[in-house]
PASEBA-1860 file (N, C-alpha, C; in nm, 3 decimals):
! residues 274
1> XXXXXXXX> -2.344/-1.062/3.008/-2.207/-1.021/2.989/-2.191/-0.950/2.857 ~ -2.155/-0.837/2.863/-2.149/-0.788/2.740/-1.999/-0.832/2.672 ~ -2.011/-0.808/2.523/-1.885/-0.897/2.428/-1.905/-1.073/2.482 ~ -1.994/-1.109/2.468/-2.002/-1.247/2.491/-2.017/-1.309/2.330 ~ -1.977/-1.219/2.247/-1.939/-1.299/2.102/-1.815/-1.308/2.048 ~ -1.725/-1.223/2.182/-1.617/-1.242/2.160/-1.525/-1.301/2.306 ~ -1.594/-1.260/2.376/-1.552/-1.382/2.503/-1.682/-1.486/2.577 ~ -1.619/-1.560/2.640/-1.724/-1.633/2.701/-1.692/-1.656/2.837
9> XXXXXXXX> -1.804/-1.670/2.933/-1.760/-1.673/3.052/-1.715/-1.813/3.120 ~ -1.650/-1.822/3.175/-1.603/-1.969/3.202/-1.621/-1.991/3.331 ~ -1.609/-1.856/3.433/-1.645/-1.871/3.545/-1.701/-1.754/3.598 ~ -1.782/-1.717/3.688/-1.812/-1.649/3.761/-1.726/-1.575/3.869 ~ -1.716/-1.461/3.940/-1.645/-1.395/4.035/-1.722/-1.313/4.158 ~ -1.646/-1.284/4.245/-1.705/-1.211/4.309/-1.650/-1.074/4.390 ~ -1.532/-1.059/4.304/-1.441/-0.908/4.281/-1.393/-0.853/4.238 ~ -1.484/-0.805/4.130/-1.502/-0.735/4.042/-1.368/-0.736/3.930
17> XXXXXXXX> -1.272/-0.827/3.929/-1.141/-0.844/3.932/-1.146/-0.949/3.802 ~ -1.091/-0.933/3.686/-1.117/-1.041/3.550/-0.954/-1.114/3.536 ~ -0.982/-1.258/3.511/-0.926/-1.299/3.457/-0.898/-1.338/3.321 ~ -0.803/-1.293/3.182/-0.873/-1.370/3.076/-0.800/-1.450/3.033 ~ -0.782/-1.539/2.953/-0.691/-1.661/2.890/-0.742/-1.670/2.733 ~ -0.645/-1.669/2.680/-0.643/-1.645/2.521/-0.556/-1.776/2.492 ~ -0.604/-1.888/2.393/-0.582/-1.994/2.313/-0.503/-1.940/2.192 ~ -0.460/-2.038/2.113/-0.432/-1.999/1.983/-0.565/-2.082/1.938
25> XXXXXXXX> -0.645/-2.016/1.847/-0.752/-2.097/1.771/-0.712/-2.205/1.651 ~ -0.762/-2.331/1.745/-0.756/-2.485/1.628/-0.766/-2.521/1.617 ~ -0.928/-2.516/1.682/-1.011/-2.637/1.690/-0.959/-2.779/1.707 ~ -1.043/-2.892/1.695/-1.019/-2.995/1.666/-1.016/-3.054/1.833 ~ -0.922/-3.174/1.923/-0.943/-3.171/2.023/-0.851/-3.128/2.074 ~ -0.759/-3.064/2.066/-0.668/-3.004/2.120/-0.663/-2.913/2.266 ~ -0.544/-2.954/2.379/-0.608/-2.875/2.488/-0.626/-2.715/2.494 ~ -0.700/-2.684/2.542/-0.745/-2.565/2.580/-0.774/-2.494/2.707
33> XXXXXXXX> -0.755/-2.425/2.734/-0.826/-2.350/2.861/-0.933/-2.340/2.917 ~ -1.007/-2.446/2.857/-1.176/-2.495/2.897/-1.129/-2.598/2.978 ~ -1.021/-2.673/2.956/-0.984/-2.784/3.067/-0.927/-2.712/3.203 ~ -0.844/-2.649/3.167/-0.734/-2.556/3.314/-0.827/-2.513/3.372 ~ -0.926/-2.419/3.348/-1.020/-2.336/3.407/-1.106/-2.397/3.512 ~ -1.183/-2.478/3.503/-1.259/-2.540/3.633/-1.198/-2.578/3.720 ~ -1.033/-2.608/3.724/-0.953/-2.626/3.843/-0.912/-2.525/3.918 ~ -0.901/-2.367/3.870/-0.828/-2.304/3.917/-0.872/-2.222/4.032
41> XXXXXXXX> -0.830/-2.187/4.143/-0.872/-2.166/4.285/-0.904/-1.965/4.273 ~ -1.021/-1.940/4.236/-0.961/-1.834/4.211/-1.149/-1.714/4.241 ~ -1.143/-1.597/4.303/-1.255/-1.577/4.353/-1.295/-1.510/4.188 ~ -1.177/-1.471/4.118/-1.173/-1.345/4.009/-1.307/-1.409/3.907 ~ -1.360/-1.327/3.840/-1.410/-1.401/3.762/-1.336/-1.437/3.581 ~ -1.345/-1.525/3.521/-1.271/-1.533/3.398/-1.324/-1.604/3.270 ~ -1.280/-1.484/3.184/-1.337/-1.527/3.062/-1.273/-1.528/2.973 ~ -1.262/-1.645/2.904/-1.182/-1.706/2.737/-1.226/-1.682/2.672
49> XXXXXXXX> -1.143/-1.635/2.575/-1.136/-1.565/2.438/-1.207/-1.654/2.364 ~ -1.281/-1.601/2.286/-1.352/-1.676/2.159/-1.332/-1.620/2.040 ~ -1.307/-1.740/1.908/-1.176/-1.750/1.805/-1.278/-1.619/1.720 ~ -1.229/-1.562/1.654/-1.292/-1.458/1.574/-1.247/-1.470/1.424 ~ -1.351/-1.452/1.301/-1.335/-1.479/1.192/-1.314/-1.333/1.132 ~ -1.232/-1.411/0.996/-1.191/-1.290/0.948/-1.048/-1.249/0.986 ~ -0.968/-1.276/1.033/-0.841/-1.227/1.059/-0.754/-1.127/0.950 ~ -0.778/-1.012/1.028/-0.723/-0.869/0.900/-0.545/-0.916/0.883
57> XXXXXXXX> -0.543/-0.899/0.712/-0.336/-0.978/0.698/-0.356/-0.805/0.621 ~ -0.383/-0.679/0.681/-0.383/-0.573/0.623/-0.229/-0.479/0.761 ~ -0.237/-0.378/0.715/-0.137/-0.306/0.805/-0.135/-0.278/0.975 ~ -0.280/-0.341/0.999/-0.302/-0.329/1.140/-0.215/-0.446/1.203 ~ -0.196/-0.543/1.149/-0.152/-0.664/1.197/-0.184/-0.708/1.357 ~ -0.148/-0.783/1.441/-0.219/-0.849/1.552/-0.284/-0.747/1.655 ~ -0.186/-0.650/1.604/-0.284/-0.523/1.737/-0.435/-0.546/1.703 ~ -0.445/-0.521/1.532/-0.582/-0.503/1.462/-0.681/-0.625/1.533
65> XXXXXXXX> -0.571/-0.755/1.545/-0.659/-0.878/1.542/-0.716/-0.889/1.692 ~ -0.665/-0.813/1.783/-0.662/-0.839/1.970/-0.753/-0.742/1.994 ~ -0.812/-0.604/1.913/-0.815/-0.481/1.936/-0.992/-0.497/1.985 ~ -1.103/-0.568/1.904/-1.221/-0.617/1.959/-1.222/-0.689/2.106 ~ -1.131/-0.765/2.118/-1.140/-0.843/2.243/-1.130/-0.721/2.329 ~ -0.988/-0.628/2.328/-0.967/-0.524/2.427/-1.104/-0.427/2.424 ~ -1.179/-0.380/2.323/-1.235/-0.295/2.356/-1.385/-0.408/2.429 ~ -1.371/-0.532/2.414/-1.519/-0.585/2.511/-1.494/-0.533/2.672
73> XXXXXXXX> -1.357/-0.599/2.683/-1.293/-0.558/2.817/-1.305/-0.455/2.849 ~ -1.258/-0.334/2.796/-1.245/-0.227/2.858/-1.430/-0.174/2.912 ~ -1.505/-0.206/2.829/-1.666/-0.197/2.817/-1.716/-0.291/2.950 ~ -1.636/-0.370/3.003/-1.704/-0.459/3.116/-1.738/-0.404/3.248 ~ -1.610/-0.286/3.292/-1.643/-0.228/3.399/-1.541/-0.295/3.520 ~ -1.459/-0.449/3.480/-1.376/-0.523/3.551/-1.243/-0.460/3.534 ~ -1.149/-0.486/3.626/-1.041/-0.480/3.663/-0.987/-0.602/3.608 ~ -0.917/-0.589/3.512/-0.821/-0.720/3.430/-0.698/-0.734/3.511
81> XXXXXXXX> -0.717/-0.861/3.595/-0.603/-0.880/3.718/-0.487/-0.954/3.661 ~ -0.522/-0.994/3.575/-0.377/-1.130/3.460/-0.485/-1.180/3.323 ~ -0.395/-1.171/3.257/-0.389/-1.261/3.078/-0.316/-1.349/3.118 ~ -0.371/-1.514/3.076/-0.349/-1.612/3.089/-0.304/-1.650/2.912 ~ -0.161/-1.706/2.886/-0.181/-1.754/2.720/-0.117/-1.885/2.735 ~ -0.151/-1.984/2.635/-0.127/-2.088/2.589/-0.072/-2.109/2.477 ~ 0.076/-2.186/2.466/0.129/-2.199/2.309/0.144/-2.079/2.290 ~ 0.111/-2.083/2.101/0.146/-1.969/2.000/0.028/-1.830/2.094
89> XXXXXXXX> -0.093/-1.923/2.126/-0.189/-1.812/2.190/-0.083/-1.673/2.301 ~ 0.009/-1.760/2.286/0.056/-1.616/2.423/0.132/-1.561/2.350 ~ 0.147/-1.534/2.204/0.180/-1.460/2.126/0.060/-1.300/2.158 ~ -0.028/-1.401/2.099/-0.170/-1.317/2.118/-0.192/-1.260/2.243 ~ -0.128/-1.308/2.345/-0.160/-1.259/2.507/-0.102/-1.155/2.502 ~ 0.014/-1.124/2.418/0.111/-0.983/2.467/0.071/-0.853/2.394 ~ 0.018/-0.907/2.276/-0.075/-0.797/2.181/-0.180/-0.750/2.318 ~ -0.273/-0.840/2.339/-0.359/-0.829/2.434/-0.315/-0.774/2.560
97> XXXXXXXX> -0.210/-0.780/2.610/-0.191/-0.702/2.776/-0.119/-0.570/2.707 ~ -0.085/-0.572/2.583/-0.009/-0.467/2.525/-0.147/-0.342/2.495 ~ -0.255/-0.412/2.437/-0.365/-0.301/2.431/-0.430/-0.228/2.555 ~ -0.482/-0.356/2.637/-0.495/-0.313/2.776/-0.440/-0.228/2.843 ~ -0.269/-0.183/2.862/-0.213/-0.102/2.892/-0.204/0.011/2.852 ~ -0.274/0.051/2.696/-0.277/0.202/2.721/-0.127/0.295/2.724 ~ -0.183/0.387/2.678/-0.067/0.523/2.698/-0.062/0.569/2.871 ~ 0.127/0.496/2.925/0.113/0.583/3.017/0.106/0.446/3.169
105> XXXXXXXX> -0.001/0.351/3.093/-0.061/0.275/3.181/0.036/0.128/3.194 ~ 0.065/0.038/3.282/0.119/-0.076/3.191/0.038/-0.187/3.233 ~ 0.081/-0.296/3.124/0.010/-0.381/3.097/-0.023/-0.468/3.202 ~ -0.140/-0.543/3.182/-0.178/-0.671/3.332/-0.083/-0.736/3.346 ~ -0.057/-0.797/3.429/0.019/-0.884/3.492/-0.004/-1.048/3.357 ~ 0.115/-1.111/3.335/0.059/-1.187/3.186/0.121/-1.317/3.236 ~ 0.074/-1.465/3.245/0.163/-1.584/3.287/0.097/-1.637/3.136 ~ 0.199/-1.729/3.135/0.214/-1.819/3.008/0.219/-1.917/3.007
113> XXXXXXXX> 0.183/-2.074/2.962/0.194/-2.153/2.976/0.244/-2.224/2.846 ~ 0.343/-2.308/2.922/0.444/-2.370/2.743/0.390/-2.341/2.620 ~ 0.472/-2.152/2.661/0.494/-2.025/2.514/0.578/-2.078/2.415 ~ 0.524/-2.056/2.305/0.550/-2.061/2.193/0.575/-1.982/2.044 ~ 0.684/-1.949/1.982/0.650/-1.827/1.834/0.643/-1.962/1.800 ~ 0.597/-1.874/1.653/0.552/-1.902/1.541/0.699/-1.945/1.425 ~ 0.715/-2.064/1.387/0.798/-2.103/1.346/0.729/-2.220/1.192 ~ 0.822/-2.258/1.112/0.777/-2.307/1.003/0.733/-2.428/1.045
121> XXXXXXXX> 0.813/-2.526/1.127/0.736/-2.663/1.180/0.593/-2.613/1.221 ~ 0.587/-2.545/1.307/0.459/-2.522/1.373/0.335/-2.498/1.250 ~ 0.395/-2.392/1.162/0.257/-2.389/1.057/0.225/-2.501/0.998 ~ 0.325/-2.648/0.967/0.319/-2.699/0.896/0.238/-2.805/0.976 ~ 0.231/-2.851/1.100/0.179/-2.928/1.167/0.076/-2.899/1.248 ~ 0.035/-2.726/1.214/-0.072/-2.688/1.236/-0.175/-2.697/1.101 ~ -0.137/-2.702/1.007/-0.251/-2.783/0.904/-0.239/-2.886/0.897 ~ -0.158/-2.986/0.891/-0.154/-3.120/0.890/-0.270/-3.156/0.982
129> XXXXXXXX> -0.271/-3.124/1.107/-0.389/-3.094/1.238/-0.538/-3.049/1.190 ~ -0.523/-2.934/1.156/-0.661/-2.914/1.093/-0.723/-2.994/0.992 ~ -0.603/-3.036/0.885/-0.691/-3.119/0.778/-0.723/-3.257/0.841 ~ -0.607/-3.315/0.965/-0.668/-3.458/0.984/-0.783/-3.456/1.109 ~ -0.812/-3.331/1.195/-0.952/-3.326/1.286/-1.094/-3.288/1.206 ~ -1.069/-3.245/1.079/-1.151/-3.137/1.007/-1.292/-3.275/0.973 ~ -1.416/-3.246/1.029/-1.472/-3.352/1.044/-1.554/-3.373/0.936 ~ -1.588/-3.279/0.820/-1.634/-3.213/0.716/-1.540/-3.295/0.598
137> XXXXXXXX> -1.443/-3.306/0.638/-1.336/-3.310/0.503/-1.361/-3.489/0.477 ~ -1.480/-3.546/0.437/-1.486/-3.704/0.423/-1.434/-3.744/0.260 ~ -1.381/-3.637/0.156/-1.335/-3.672/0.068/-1.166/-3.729/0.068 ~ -1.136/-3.846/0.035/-1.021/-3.856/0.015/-0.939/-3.788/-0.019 ~ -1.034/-3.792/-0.156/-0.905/-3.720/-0.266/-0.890/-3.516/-0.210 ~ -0.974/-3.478/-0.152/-0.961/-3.346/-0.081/-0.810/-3.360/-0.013 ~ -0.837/-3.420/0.055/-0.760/-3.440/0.188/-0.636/-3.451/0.091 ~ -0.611/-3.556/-0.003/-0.495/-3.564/-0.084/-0.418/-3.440/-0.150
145> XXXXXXXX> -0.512/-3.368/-0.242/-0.474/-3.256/-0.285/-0.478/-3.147/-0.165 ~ -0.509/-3.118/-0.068/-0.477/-3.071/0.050/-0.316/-3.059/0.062 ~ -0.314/-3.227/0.116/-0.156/-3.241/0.162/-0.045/-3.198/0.017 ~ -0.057/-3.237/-0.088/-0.010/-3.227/-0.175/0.050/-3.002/-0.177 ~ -0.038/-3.002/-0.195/-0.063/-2.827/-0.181/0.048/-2.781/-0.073 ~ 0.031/-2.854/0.059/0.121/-2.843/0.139/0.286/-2.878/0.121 ~ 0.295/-2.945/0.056/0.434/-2.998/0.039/0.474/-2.884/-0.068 ~ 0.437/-2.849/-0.198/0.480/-2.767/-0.276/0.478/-2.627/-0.210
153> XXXXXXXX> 0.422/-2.595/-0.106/0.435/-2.392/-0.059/0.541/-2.428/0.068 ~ 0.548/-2.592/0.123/0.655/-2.601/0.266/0.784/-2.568/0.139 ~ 0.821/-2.608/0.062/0.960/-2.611/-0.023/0.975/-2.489/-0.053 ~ 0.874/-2.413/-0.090/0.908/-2.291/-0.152/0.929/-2.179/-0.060 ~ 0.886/-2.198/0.071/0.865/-2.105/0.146/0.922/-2.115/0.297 ~ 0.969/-2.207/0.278/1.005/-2.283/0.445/1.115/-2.194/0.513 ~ 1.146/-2.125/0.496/1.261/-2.024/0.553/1.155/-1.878/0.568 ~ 0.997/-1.919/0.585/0.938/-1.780/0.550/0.817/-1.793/0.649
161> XXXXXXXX> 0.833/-1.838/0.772/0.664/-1.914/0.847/0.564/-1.822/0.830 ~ 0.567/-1.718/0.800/0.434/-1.601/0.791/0.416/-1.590/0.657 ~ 0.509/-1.599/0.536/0.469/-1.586/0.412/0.384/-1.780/0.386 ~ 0.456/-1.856/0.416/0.370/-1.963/0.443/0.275/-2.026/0.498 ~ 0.235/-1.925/0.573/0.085/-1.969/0.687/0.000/-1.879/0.531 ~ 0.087/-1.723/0.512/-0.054/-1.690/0.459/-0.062/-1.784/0.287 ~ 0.020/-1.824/0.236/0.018/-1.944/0.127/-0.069/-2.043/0.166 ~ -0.074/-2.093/0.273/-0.134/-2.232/0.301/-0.325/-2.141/0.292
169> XXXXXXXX> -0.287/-1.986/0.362/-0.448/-1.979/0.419/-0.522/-1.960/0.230 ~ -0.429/-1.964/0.133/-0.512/-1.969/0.026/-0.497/-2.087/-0.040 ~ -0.474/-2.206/0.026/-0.479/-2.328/0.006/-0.601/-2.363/0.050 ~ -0.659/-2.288/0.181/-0.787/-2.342/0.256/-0.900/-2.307/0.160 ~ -0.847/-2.168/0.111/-0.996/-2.063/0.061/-1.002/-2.131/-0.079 ~ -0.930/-2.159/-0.147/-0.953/-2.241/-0.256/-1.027/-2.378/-0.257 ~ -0.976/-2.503/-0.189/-1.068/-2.561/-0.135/-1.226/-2.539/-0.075 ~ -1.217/-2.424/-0.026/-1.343/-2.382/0.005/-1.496/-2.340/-0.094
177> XXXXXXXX> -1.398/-2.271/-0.195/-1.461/-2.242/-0.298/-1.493/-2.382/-0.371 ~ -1.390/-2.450/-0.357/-1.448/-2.579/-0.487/-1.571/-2.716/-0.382 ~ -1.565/-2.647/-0.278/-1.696/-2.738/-0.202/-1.837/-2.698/-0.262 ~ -1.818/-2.565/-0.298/-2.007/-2.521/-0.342/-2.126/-2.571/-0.236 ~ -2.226/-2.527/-0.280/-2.330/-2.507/-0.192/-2.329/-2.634/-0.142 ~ -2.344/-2.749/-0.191/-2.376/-2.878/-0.154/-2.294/-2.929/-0.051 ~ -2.188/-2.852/-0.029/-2.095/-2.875/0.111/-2.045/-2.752/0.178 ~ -2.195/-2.692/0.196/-2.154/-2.583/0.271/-2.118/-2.588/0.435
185> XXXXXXXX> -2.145/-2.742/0.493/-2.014/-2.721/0.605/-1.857/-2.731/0.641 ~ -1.820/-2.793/0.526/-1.753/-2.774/0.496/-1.650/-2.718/0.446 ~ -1.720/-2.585/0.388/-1.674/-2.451/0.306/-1.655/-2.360/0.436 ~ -1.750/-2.337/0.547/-1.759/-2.334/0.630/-1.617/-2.351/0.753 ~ -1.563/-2.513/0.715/-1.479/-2.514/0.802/-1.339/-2.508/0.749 ~ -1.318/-2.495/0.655/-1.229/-2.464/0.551/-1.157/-2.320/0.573 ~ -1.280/-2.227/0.579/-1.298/-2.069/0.574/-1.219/-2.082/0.740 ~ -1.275/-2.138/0.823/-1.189/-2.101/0.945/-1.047/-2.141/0.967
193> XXXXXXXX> -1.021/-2.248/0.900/-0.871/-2.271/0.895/-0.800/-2.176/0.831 ~ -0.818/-2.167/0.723/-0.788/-2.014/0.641/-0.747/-1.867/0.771 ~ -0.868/-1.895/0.851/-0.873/-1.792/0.970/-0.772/-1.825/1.069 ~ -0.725/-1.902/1.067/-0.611/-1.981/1.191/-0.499/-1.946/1.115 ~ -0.486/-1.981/1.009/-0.376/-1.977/0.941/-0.309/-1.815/0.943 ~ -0.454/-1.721/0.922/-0.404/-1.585/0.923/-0.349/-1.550/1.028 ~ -0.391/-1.603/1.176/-0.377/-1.566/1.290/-0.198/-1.575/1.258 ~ -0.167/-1.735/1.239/-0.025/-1.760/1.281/0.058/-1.701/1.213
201> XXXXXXXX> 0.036/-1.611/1.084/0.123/-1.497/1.001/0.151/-1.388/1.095 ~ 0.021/-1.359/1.156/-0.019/-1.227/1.185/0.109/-1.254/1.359 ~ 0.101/-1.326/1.397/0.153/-1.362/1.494/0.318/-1.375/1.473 ~ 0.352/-1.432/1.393/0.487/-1.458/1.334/0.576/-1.279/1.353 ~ 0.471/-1.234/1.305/0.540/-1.088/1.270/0.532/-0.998/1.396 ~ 0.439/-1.006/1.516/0.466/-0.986/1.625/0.580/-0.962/1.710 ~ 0.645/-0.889/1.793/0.730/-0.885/1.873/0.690/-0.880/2.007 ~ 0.711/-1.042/2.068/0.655/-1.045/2.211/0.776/-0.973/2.344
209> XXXXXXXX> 0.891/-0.960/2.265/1.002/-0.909/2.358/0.930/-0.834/2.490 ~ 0.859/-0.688/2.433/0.868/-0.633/2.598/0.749/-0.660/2.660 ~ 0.654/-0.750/2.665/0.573/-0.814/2.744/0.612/-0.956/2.776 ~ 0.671/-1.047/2.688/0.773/-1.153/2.731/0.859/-1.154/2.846 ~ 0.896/-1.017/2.846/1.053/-1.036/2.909/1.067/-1.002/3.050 ~ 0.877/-0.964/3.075/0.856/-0.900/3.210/0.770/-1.028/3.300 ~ 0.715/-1.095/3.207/0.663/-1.243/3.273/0.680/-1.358/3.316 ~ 0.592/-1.448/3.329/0.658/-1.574/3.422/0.566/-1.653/3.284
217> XXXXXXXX> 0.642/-1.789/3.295/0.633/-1.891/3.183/0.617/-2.048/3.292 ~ 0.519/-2.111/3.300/0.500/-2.248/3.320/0.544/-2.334/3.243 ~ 0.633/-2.423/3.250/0.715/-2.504/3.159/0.673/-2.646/3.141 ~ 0.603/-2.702/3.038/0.641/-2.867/3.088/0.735/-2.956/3.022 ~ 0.750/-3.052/3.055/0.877/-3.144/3.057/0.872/-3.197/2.963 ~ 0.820/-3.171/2.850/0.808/-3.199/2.724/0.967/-3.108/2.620 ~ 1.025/-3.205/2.595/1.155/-3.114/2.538/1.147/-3.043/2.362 ~ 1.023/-3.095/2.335/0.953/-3.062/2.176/0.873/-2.973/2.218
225> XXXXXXXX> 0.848/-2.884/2.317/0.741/-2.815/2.310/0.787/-2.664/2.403 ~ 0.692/-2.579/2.382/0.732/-2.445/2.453/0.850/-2.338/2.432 ~ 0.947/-2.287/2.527/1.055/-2.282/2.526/1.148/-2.335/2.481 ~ 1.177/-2.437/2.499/1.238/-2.543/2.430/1.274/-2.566/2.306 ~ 1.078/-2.556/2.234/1.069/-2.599/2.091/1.135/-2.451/2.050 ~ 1.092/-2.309/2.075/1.121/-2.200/2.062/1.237/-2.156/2.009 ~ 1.355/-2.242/2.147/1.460/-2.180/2.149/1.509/-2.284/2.032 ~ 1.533/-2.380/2.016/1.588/-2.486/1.923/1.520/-2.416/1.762
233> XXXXXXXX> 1.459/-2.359/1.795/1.397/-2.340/1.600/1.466/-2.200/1.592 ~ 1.509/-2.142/1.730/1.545/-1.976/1.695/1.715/-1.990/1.692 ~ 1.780/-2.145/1.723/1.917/-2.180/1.768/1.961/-2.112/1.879 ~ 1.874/-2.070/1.969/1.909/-1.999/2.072/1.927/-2.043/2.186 ~ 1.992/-2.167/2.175/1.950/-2.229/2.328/1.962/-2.194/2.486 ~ 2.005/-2.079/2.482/2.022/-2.030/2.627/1.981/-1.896/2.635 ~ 1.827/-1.849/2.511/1.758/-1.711/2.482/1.723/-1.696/2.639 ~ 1.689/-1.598/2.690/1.628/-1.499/2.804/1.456/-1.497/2.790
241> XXXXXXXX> 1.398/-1.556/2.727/1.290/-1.514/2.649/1.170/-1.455/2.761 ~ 1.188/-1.479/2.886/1.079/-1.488/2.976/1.128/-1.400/3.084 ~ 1.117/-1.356/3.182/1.166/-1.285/3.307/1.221/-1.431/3.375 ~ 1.065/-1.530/3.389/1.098/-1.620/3.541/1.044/-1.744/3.440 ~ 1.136/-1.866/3.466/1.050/-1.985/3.402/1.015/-2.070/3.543 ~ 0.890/-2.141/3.530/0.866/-2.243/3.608/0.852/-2.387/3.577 ~ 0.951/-2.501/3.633/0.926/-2.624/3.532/0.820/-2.676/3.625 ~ 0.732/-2.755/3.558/0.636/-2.819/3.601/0.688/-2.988/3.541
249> XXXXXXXX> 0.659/-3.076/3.637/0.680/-3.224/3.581/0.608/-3.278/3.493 ~ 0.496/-3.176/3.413/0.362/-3.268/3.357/0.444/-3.255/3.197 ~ 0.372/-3.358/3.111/0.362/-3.316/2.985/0.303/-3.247/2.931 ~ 0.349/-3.194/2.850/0.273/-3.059/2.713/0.125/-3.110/2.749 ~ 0.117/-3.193/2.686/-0.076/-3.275/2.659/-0.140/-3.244/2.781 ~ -0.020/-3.276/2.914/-0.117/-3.270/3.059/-0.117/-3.168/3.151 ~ -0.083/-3.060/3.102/-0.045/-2.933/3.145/-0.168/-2.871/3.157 ~ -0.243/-2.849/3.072/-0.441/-2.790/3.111/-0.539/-2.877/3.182
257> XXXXXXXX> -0.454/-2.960/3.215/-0.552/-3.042/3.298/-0.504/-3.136/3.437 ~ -0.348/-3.091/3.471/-0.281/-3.091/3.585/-0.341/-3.006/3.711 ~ -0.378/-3.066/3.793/-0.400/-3.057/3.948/-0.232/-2.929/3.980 ~ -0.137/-2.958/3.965/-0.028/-2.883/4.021/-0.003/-2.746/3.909 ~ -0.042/-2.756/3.810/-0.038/-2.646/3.733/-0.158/-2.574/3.730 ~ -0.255/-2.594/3.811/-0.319/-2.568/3.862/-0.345/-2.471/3.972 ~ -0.271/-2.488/4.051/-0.236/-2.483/4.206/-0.173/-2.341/4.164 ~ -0.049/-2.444/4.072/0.045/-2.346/4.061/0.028/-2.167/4.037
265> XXXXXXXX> -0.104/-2.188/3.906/-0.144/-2.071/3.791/-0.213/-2.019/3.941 ~ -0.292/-2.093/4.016/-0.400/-2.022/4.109/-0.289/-1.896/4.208 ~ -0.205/-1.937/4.248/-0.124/-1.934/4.332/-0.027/-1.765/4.286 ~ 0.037/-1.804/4.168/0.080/-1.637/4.092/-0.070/-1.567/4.097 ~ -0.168/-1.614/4.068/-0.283/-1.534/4.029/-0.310/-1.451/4.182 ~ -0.275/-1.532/4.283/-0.254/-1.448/4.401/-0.160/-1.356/4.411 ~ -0.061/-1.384/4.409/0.081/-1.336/4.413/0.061/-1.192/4.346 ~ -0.008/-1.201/4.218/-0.012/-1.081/4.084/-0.072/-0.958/4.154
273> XX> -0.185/-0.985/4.246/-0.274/-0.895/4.330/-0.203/-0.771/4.430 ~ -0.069/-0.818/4.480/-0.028/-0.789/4.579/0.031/-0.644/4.511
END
């Protein structure tokens, strides 16, 4: 498979027809689209995005960051039948069906599953996350001055989620630097949070409106999460944000690994063809 350092194959196909699904990268055990994927009924073949280091916070912004993945794709020779996104990841999905589409051309067909922007809770409990999965980080007192770090850039900046993701991502790189050689996995995993962190700036500043507004959204019954969390952080409670929502009965947590959301994703993935 060519670009297999930037995607990976998750499944095999047998018409000529791609599926892809883009995460937000965050490590740790968090669900992913490695769980949804072996359920889904589907002949297409499909391949998940794999997290990429380095995230450019220069003038290209997320186009810059989606723009490798699109050009593996376009290099495959497949027919991209739907972008699958998850969370903040389907931020990243609309950059992504937004490149795909081209001058002229429009974008794949895009479903979402409890979508999410980029909001100040979210950055803040997206490091809280990284520093408490981070398996490297066995110093206390790290972890202390970590959180500490965090509380002084949430006060200063909390009305700012992209000026504060990229504050926090030089919270990581600093830490990183003071590991030195002797904890170079650590420095290591430091450097990628830093890389997550850029993503969720880079994302913040995004406008998912006209690929949002043409798609369908899987919902779960989780009232802290998705849409939901979205609309309550944007005070919007009755935003348009999606074309079509679908509620599903599962929770947030059991949504990539639901039998009916399952069915469900297999099922549009038919529908999208027609």
């Amino acid at each position: 498979m060519r670009g297999h350092e930037l995607w990976e194959q998750s499944r095999p196909g047998t018409t000529g027809g791609l599926v892809l699904a883009v995460d937000m990268p965050s490590g740790g055990n968090a669900p992913g689209f490695r769980q949804l994927i072996p359920l889904l009924n589907t002949a297409h073949t499909v391949w998940h995005a794999v997290e990429q280091a380095g995230a450019p916070l220069g003038d290209g912004g997320l186009a810059a960051y989606v723009e490798p993945w699109a050009q593996a794709v376009r290099g495959s020779g497949l027919t991209v039948r739907a972008v699958l996104g998850h969370r903040v990841g389907s931020v990243l999905t609309g950059a992504l069906a937004e490149a795909l589409g081209g001058p002229g051309q429009p974008p794949p067909s895009v479903l979402l599953l409890d979508p999410e922007l980029v909001d100040t809770d979210l950055v803040v409990s997206e490091f809280h996350r990284m520093v408490a999965d981070d398996p490297q980080l066995r110093s206390a007192e790290e972890v202390t001055r970590l959180e500490q770090a965090l509380d002084v850039e949430a006060e200063r900046y909390y009305d700012d989620p992209a000026a504060l993701a990229v504050r926090l991502r030089s919270v990581f790189l600093r830490a990183a630097d003071r590991s030195g050689a002797r904890a170079r996995a650590a420095a290591e995993s430091l450097n990628r949070a830093a890389d997550r962190l850029s993503v969720l700036a880079l994302a913040e500043a995004y406008d998912v409106t006209p690929v949002w507004s043409h798609c369908t959204a899987l919902c779960s019954s989780s009232p802290g999460k998705g849409l939901n969390r979205t609309r309550a952080a944007l005070l919007l409670p009755e935003a348009g944000l999606v074309a079509r929502e679908i509620s599903v009965g599962d929770r947030h947590t059991e949504m990539l690994t639901s039998p009916v959301v399952a069915r469900t994703v297999s099922e549009l993935l038919t529908v999208s063809e027609r």
